[in-house]
C-alpha positions as CSV (number, residue, x, y, z in Angstrom):
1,X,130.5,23.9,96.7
2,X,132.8,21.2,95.6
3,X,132.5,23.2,92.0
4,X,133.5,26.0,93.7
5,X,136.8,24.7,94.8
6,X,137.5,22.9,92.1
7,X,137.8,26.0,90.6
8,X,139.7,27.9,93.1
9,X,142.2,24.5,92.8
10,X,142.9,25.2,89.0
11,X,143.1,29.1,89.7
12,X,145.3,28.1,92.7
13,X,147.6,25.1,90.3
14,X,147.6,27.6,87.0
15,X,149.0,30.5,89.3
16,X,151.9,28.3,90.6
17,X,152.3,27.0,87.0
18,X,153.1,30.5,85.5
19,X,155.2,31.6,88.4
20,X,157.6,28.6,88.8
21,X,161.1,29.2,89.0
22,X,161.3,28.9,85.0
23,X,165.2,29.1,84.6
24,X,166.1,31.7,82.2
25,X,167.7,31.3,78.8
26,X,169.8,33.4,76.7
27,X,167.4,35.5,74.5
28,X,166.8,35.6,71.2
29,X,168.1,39.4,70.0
30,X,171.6,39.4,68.4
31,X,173.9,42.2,67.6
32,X,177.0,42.4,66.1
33,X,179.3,39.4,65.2
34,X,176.8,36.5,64.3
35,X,179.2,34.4,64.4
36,X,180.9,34.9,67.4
37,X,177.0,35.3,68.8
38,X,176.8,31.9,67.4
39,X,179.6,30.3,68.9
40,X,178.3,31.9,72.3
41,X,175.1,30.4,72.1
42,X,176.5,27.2,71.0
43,X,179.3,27.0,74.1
44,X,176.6,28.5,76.7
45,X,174.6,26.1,78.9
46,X,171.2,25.9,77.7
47,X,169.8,28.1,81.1
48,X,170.7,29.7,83.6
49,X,172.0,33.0,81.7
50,X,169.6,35.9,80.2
51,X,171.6,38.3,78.4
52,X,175.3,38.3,77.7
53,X,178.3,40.7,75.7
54,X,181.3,38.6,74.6
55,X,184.7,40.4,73.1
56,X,186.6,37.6,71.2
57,X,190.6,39.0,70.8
58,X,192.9,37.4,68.6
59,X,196.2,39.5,67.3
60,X,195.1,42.7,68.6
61,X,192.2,42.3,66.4
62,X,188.3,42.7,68.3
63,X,185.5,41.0,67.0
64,X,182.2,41.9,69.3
65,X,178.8,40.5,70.0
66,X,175.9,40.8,71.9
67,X,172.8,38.3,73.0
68,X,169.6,39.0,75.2
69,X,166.1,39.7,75.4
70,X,167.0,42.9,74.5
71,X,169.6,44.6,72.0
72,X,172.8,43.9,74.1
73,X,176.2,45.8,72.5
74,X,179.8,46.4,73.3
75,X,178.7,49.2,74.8
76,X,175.9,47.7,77.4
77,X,177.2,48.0,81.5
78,X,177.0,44.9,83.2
79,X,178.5,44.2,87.1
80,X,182.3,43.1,86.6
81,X,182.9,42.2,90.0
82,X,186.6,41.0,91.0
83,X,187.6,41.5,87.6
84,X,188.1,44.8,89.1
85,X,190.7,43.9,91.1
86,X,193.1,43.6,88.0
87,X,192.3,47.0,87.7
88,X,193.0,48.3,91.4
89,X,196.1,46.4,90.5
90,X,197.3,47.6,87.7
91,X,196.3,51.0,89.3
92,X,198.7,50.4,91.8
93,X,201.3,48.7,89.7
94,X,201.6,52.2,87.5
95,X,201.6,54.6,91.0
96,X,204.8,52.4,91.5
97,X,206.5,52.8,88.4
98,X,206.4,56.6,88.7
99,X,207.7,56.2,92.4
100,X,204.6,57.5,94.3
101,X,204.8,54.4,96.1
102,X,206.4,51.1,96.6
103,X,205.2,47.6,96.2
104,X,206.7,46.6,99.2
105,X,205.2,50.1,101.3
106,X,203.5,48.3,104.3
107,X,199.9,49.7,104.8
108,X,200.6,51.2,107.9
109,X,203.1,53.4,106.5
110,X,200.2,54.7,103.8
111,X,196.9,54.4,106.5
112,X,198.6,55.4,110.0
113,X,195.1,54.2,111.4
114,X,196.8,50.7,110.7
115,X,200.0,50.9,112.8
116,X,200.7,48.3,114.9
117,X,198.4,46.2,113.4
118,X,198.5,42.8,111.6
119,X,197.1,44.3,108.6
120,X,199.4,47.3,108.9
121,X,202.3,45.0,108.1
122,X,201.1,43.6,105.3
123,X,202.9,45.1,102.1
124,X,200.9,46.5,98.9
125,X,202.3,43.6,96.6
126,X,200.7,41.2,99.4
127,X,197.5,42.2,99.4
128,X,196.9,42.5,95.9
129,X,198.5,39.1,95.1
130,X,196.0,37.7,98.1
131,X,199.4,36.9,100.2
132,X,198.8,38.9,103.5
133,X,196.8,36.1,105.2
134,X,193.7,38.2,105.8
135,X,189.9,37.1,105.6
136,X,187.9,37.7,102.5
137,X,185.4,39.6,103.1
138,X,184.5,40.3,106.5
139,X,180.6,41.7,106.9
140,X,180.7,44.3,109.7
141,X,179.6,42.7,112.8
142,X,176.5,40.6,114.0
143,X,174.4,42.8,112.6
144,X,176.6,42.8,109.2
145,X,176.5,38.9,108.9
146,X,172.5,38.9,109.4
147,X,172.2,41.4,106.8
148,X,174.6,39.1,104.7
149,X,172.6,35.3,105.7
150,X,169.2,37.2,104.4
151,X,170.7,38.7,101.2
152,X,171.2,35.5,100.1
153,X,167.3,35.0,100.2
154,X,165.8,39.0,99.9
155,X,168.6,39.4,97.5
156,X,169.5,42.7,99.1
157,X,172.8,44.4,99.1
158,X,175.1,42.6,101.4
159,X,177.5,44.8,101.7
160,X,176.8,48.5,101.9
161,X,179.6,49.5,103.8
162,X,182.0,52.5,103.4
163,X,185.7,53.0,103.5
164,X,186.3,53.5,106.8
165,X,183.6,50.6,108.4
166,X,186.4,48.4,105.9
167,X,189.5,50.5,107.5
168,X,187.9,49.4,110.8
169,X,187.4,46.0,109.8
170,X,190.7,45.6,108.8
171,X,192.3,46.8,112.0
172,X,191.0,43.9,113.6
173,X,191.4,41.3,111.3
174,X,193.5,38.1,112.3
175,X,196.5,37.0,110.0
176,X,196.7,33.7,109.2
177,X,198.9,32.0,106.7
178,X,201.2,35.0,105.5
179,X,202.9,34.1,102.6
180,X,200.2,31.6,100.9
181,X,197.8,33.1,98.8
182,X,194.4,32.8,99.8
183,X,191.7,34.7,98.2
184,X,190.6,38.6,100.3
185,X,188.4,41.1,98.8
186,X,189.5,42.8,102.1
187,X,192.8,42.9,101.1
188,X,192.7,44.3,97.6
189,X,190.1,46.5,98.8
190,X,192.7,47.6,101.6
191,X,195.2,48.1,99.0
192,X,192.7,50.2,96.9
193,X,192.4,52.7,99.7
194,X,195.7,52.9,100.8
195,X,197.1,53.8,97.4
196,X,194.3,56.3,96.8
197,X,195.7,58.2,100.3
198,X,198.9,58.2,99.3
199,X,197.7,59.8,95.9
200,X,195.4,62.4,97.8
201,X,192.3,61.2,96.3
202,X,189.0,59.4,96.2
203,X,189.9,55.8,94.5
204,X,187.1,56.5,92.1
205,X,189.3,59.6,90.8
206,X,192.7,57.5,91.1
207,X,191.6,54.8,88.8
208,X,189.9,56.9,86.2
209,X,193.1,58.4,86.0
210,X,195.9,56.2,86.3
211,X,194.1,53.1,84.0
212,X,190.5,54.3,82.8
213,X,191.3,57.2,80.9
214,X,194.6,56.6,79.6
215,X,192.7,53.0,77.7
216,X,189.8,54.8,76.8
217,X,187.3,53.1,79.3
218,X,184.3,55.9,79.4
219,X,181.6,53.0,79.7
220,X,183.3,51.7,83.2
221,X,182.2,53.8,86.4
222,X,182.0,53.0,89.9
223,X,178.7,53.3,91.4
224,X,178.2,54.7,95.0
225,X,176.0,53.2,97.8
226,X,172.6,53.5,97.0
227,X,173.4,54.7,93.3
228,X,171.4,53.4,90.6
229,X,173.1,51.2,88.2
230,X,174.7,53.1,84.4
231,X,171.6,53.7,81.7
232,X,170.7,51.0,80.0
233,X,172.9,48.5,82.2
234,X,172.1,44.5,82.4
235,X,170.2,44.4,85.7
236,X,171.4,41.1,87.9
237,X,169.5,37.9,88.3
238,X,169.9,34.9,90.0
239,X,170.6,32.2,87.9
240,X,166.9,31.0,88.4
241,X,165.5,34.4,87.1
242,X,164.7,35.8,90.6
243,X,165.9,39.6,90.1
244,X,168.4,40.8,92.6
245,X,169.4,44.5,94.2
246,X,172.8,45.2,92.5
247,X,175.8,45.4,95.0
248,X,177.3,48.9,95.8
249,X,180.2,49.2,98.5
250,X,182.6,52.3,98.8
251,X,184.2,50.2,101.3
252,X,184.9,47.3,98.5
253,X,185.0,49.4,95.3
254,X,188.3,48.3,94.8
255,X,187.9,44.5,95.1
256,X,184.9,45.0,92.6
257,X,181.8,45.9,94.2
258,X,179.7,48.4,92.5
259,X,181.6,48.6,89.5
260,X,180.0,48.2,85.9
261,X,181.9,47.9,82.7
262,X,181.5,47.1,79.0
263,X,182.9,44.4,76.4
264,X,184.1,47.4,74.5
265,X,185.9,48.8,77.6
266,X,187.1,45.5,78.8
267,X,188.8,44.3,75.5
268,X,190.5,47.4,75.5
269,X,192.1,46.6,78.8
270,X,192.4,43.1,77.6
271,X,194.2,44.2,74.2
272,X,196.9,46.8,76.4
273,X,197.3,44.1,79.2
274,X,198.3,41.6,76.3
275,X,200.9,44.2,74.6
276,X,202.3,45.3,77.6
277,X,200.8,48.9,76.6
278,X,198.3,49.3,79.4
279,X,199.2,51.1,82.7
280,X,200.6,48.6,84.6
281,X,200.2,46.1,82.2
282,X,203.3,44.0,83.9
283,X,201.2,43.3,87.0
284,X,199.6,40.4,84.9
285,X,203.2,38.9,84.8
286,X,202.6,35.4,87.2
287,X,205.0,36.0,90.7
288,X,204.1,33.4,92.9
289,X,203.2,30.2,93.5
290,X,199.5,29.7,94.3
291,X,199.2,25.7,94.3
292,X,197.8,23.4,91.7
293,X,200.1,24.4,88.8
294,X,198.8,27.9,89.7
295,X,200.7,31.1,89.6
296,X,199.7,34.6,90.6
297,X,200.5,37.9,89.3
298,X,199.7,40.9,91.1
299,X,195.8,40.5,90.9
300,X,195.7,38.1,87.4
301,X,195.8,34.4,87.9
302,X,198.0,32.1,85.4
303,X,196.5,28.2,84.8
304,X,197.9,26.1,82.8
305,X,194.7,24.8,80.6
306,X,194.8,22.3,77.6
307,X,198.2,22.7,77.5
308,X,198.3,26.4,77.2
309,X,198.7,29.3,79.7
310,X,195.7,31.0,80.4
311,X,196.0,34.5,82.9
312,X,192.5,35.6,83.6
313,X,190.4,36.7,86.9
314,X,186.9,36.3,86.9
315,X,184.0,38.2,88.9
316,X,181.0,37.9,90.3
317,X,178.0,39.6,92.4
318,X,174.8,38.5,93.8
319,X,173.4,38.2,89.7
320,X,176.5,38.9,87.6
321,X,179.1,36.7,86.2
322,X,182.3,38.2,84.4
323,X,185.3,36.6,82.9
324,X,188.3,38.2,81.4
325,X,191.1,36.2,80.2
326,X,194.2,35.6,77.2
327,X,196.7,33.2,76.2
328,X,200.2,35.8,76.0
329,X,201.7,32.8,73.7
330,X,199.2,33.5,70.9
331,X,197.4,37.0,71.2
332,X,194.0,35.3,71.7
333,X,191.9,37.0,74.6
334,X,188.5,36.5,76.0
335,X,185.8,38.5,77.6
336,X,182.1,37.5,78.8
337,X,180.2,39.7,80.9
338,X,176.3,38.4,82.2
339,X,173.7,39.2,84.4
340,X,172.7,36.0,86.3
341,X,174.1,34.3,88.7
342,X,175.6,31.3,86.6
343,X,179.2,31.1,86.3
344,X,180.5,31.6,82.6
345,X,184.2,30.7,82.9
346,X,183.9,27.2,81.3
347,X,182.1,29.4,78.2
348,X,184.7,32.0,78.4
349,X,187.1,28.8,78.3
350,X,185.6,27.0,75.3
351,X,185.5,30.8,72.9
352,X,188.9,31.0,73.5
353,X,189.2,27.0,72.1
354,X,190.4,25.6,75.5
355,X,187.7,22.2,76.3
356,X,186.3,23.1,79.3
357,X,183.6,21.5,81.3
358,X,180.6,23.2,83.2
359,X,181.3,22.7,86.9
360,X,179.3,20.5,88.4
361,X,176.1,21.1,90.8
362,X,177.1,20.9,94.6
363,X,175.8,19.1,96.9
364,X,174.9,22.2,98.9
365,X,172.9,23.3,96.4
366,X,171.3,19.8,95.2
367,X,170.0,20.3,98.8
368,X,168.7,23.1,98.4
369,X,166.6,22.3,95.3
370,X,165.3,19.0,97.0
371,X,164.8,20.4,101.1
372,X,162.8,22.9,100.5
373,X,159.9,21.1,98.4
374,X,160.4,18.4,100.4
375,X,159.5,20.3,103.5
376,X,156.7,21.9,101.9
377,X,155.2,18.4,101.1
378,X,155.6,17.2,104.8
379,X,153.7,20.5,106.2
380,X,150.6,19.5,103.0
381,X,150.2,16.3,104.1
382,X,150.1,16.8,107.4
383,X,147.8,19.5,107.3
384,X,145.5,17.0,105.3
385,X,146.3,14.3,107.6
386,X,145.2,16.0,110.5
387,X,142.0,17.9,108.9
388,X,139.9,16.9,111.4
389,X,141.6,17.7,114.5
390,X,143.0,21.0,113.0
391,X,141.6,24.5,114.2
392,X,141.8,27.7,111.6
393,X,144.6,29.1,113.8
394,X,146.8,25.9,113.0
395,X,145.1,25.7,109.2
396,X,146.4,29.4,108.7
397,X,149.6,29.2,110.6
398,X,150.8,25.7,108.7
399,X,149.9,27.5,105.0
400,X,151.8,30.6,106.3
401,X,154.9,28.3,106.9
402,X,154.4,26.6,103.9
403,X,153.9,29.9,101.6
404,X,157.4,31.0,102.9
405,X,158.9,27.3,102.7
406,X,158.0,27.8,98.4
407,X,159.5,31.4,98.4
408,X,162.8,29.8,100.2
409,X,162.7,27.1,97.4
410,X,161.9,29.4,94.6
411,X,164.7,32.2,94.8
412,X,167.7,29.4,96.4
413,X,166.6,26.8,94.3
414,X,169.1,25.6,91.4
415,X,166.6,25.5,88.9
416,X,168.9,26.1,86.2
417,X,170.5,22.6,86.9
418,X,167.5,21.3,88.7
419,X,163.9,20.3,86.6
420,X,161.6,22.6,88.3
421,X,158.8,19.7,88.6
422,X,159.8,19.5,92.8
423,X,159.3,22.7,93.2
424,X,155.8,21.9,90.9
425,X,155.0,19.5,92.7
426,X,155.3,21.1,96.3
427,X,153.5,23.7,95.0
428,X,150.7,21.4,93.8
429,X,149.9,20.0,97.6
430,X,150.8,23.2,99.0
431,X,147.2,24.3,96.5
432,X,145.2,21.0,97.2
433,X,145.7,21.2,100.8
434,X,144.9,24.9,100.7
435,X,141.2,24.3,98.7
436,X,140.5,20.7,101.1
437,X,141.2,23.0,104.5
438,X,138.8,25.8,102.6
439,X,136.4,23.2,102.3
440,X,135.8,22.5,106.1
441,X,136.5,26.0,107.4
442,X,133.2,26.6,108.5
443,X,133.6,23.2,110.7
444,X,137.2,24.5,111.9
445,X,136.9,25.9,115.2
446,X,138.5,29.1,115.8
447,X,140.6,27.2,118.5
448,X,140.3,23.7,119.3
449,X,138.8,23.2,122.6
450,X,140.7,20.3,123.2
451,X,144.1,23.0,123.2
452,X,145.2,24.1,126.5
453,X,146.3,27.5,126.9
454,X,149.9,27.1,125.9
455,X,149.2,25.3,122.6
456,X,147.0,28.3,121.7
457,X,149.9,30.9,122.8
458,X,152.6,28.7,120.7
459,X,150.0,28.5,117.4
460,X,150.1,32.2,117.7
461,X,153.6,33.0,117.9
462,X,154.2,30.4,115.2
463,X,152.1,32.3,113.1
464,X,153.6,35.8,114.1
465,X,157.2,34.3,113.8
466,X,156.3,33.2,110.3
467,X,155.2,37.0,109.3
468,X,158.2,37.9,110.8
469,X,160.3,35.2,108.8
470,X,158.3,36.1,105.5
471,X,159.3,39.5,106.1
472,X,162.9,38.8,106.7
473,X,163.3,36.8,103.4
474,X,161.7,39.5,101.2
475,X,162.1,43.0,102.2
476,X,165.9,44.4,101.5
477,X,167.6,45.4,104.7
């Protein structure tokens, strides 16, 4: 007997072992510029990312490379996120300069829907320099926030929402703080759709044709909901490794959901933006004030880094990262597209020679890595601790909770900054706990005689509430 579970503790233990929330690292394939594929692996933290494209820019000229666990090229899609918005931007910026609309149209005179509201009154320039004072990104009611709370564990598509469930969102929107620019994927996306009625068509079609196709971008589409992501495109991760559903909104294409691009495609927006070429190109110009030495263009941000001028926007999904950025003063631009979860500004930063540090691990998230397991630990021991007064009902319902509480841990964790041994460890008691309550269950009663009725009726819901929870966390919405 005791044999026996020794063996189904090493079976149990090697099984954790191989699937611990190993963070990933960039792979080992290479294609094009070794040099530049150097430099990327060289200025890249050592996990966290998977597989990545960089463009390097520097007087017009494009130097390109790719690294992965697979052949990754300029001409690979990976999620762009808000760097999308410089697009719905410059998209807008051009429909001005040829008069089919003004910067300063108010929404309401382009979506009639809007009139009278808060949102109506906000002008284009507003929304797409984050000015109009409206929320970021609201979710769709109750139900829309749920669906947006378990994403963050299923890893589900938060947002699936079309045009007009955004139209209606923005109808009720509160303004607050007109004037200041505070970051809305609401109110680019509103600007998106607005300048796509006034043009009499789909968004989609508007931006192929206004910035897409006149720069040669053929690699960069917009999926719809429920589409499957380009051939051959980088499929997200978190920055633990834990695969994720990529995010497709009609409602938010223009903000940057759903939308998949190339380093190829990107440095040839980058190389128009910086000669004033591209459609629109004069949107990157800074406009306003956004705090901190900041200034904003219409979409593209201006910092003043290492004592140079850096205009850039980044992006980001549930398992992408994205950063496009350039230095007007000296021709040099930057673009780093990836598909995990971990932010690749400060490596964007450090190609283009600006000395750039890795933002640091938040507290949030240390909390994350360290509740969990620690939870996990507390429900092992107690289950040991209380072995003898235990019935299989509890035994069953305490591993159930404890099975979920290492799921929790092992997709939130932030393993990539965090030594996996807690979640090892948890994992470890979770097993020996498991084998030692194994070991008595033919001395477990079915339910402990001592238990009055209601203890027996809460063990069972506890159980069922735990099925339900297990569910919740791991089957997409």
């Amino acid at each position: 007997m005791k044999n026996g579970l020794a063996l189904v503790f090493a079976v149990l233990a090697v099984a954790l072992a191989i699937i611990s929330p190993w963070p990933p690292g960039l792979g080992e394939t290479t294609t094009g510029d070794t040099r530049l594929a150097a430099a990327l692996r060289d200025t890249a933290p050592s996990t966290g990312l998977r597989d990545a494209s960089v463009a390097l820019i520097e007087n017009g000229t494009v130097r390109l490379a790719g690294v992965g666990d697979r052949p990754i090229t300029p001409e690979t899609p990976f999620e762009i996120g808000s760097i999308t918005k410089t697009l719905t931007a410059m998209m807008i910026a051009d429909l001005a300069e040829d008069g089919v609309l003004r910067l300063s149209d108010p929404v309401e005179a382009l979506l009639p829907e809007l009139k009278g509201t808060p949102a109506g009154r906000a002008t284009l320039e507003e929304l797409v320099s984050h000015r109009a004072g409206l929320p970021n990104t609201p979710a769709g009611g109750p139900q829309g926030v749920i669906r947006v709370v378990l994403s963050n564990f299923s890893g589900a598509n938060p947002y699936p929402l079309s045009a007009e469930s955004v139209l209606r969102e923005a109808a009720t929107a509160e303004v607050e703080g007109r004037g200041a620019v505070a970051y809305s994927n609401l109110g680019v996306a509103l600007a998106g759709h607005a300048a796509a009625r006034r043009a009499g068509k789909p968004y989609t079609d508007l931006l192929k044709e206004r910035v897409l196709a006149p720069l040669g971008m053929t690699g960069t589409v917009v999926a719809g909901l429920g589409e499957e992501p380009p051939p051959g495109g980088a499929l997200p991760h978190r920055a633990n490794g834990h695969p994720v559903t990529p995010w497709t909104s009609p409602g938010y294409s223009p903000a940057g959901f759903g939308v998949w691009s190339t380093a190829s495609d990107l440095a040839r927006l980058l190389n128009g933006v910086i000669a004033g070429t591209a459609p629109g190109a004069g949107g990157a110009k800074p406009r306003f004030d956004a705090g901190s030495g900041e200034r904003i263009g219409l979409a593209w941000f201006t910092t003043p880094k290492g004592g140079r001028q850096i205009t850039w926007h980044n992006g980001g999904t549930g398992g992408s990262r994205s950063f496009a950025g350039f230095d007007a003063a000296t021709g040099q631009g930057i673009i780093v597209l990836s598909n995990t979860a971990q932010d690749v500004d400060a490596v964007a930063l450090r190609l283009l020679g600006v000395d750039e540090e890795d933002p640091s691990l938040s507290l949030p998230l240390l909390g994350l890595g360290i509740l969990w397991p620690l939870i996990v630990v507390y429900a092992s021991v107690s289950s040991i601790r209380r072995i003898d007064d235990l019935n299989r009902l509890q035994a069953v319902n305490d591993a159930a909770w404890s099975a979920v509480l290492l799921y929790l841990a092992w997709v939130t964790g932030p393993w990539e900054r965090l030594t996996v041994l807690p979640w090892l460890a948890a994992a470890s008691l979770f097993a020996a706990s498991v084998v030692i309550v194994l070991g008595r269950w033919r001395q477990l009663p079915a339910m402990s005689e001592r238990a009055p009725g209601s203890q027996r009726w809460s063990a069972g819901l506890s159980l069922a509430f735990s099925a339900l929870a297990a569910a919740a966390v791991t089957i997409p919405m």
